[in-house]
C-alpha positions in Angstrom: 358.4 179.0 148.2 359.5 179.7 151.3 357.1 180.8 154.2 358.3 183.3 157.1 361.7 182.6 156.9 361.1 178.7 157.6 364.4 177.5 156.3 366.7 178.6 158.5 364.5 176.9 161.3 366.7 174.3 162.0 364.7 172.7 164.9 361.5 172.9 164.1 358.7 175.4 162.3 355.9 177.2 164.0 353.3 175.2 161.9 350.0 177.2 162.8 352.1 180.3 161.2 353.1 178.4 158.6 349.3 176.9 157.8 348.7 180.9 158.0 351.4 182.1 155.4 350.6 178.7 153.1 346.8 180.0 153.0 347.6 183.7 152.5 350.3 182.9 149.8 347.3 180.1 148.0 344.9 183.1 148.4 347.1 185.7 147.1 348.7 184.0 144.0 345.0 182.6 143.0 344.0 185.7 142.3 346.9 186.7 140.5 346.3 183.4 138.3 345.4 184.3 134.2 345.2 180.9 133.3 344.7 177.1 134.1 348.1 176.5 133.7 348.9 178.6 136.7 345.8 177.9 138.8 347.5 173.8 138.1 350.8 174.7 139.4 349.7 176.6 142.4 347.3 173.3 143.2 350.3 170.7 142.5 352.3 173.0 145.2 349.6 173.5 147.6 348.6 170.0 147.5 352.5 168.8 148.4 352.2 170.9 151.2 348.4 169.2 151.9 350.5 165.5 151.6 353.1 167.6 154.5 350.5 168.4 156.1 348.5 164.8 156.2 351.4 163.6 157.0 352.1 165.7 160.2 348.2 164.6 161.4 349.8 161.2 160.9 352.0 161.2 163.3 350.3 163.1 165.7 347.4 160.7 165.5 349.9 158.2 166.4 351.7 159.9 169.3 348.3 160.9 171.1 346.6 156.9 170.6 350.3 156.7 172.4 349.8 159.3 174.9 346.2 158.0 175.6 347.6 154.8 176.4 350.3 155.9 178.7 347.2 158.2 180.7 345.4 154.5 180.7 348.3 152.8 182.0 349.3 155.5 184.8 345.6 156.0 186.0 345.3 151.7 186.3 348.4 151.7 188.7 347.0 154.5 190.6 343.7 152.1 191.1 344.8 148.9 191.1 348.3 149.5 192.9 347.3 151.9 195.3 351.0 151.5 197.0 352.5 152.8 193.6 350.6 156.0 194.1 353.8 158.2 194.3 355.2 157.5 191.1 351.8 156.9 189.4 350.2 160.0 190.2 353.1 162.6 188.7 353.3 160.2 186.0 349.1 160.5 185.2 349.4 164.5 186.1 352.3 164.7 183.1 350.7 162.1 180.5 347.3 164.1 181.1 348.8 167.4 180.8 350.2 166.1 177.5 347.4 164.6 176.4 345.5 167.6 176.7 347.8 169.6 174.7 348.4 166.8 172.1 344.4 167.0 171.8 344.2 170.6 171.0 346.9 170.3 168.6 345.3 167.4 166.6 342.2 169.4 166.5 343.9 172.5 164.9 346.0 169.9 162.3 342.5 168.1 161.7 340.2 171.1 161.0 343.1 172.8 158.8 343.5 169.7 156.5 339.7 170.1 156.1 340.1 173.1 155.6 343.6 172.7 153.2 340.6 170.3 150.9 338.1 173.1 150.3 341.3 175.0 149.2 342.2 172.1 147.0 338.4 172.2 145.5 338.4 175.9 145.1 341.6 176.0 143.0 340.2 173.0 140.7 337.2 174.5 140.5 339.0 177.4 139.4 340.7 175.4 136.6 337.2 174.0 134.9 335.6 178.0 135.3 338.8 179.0 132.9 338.3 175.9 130.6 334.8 176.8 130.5 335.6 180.4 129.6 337.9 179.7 126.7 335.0 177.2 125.7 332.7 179.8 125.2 335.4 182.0 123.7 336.0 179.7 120.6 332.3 179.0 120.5 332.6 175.8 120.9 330.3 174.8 123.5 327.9 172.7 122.2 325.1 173.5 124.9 
């Protein structure tokens, strides 16, 4: 399933469009769904794209704990090595700029994986209300 044209995006995806096209595709096809068997596979694709996803936060998380540092480090020279203050102080302006941005994107890759979980729950959820259904059609629930 491929998203926007993502695969001939050789360096790099817009991944807020693609969070957007995953959700609308999930949303679309889940009311298409006539059975578990196809609420099951859209939930075993939609949560490999969830692991992508987790994944991606991953690594972000790691790169801004990085950033933070670095925004630690430059601010400390300008402080405690006044004399280093004109190299310092571009190099706190860029890390905080950076941080800043790194920030708001963790915040949009945290709140969608929340997000990405609900979807998870709905689709599940989804499964049991059309085991439930063919339950009652047989007439076997025992209630």
């Amino acid at each position: 399933m491929c998203y926007n044209g993502c695969m001939d995006r050789r360096y790099g995806i817009n991944v807020k469009k693609w969070c957007r096209a995953h959700e609308a595709k999930v949303e679309e096809a889940g009311k298409k769904c006539t059975s578990p068997d196809e609420l099951r596979a859209l939930l075993i694709i939609h949560e490999k794209r969830l692991s992508w996803l987790m994944h991606e936060r991953l690594i972000h998380l790691i790169v801004l704990f990085i950033t933070v540092i670095l925004v630690i480090f430059a601010m400390s020279l300008m402080l405690f090595l006044p004399e280093t203050l004109p190299a310092s102080l571009p190099m706190f302006a860029i890390a905080f700029i950076l941080l800043i941005f790194y920030v708001r994107h963790y915040f949009f890759l945290e709140n969608t994986v929340q997000y990405w979980y609900t979807i998870s729950e709905k689709l599940e959820s989804g499964i049991f209300a059309f085991g439930e259904q063919e339950l009652q059609a047989d007439g076997s629930d025992d209630r």
